[in-house]
C-alpha positions as CSV (number, residue, x, y, z in Angstrom):
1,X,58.2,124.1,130.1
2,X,58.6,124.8,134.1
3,X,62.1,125.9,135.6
4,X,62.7,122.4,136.7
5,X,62.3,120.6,133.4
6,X,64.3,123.2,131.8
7,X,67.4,122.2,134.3
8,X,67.1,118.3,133.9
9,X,67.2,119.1,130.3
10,X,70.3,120.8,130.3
11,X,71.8,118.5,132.7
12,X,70.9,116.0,130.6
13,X,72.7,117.7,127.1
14,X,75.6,118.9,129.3
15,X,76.6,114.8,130.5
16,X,75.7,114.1,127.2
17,X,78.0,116.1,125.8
18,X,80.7,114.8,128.4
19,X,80.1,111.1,127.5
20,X,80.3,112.1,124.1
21,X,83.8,114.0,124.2
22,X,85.1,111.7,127.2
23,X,85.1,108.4,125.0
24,X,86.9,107.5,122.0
25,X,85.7,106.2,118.8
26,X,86.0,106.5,115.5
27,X,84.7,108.9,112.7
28,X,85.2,109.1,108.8
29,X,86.8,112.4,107.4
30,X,87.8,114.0,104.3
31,X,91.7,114.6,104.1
32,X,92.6,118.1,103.6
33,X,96.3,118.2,102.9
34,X,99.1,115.8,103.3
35,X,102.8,116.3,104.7
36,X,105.9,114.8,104.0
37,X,106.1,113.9,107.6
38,X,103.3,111.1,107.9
39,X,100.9,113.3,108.4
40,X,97.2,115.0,107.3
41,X,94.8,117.3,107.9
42,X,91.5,116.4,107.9
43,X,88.2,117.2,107.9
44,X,85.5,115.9,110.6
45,X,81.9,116.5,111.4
46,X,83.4,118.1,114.1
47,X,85.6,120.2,112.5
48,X,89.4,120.7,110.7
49,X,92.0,118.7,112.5
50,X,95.9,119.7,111.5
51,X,98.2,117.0,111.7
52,X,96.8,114.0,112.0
53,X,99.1,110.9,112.5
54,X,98.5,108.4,109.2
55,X,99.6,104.4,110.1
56,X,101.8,103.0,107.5
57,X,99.5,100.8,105.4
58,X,98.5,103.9,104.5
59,X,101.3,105.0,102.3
60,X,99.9,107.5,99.4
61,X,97.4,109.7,100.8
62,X,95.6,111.9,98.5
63,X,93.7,115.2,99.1
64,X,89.9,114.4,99.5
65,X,90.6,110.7,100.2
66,X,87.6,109.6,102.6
67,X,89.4,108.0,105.2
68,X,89.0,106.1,108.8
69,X,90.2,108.0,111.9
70,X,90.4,106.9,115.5
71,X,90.3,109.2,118.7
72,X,90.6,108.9,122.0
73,X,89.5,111.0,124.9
74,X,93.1,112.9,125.3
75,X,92.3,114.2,121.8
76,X,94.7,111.8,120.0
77,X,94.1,111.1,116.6
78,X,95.5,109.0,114.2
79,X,94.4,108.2,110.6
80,X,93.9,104.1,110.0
81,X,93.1,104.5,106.2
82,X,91.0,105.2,103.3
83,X,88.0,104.3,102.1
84,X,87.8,102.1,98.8
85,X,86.6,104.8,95.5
């Protein structure tokens, strides 16, 4: 691979990496503790996350749940609920 190639490819990892962490989305996650606050920690393909924000309708969160979490690009997330076992 030439000089050039190698720079287009990793201009093309590093805006793929920016789209990537710039848009939100959603992921599934293990949860890794609960609080009596409304919140979790979870676990993510992308790593631990410490307390996460749980909506109501999900009232009795129990460690390693598999659950629905949402994210946005100002690294917000909030837990929508579990999975059915």
């Amino acid at each position: 691979m030439n000089p050039r190639q190698r720079l287009a490819d990793a201009v093309q990892r590093a805006a793929s990496r920016t789209v990537v962490q710039e848009s939100s989305g959603w992921c599934l996650a293990s949860v890794a503790a609960v609080y009596g606050d409304g919140t979790v920690d979870i676990i993510t393909a992308r790593g631990p996350i410490a307390k996460v924000r749980r909506l109501k309708a999900y009232a009795s969160p129990v460690v390693g749940d598999t659950v629905k979490v949402d994210f946005n690009p100002d690294g917000n997330w909030i837990v929508v609920g579990a999975l059915a076992s």
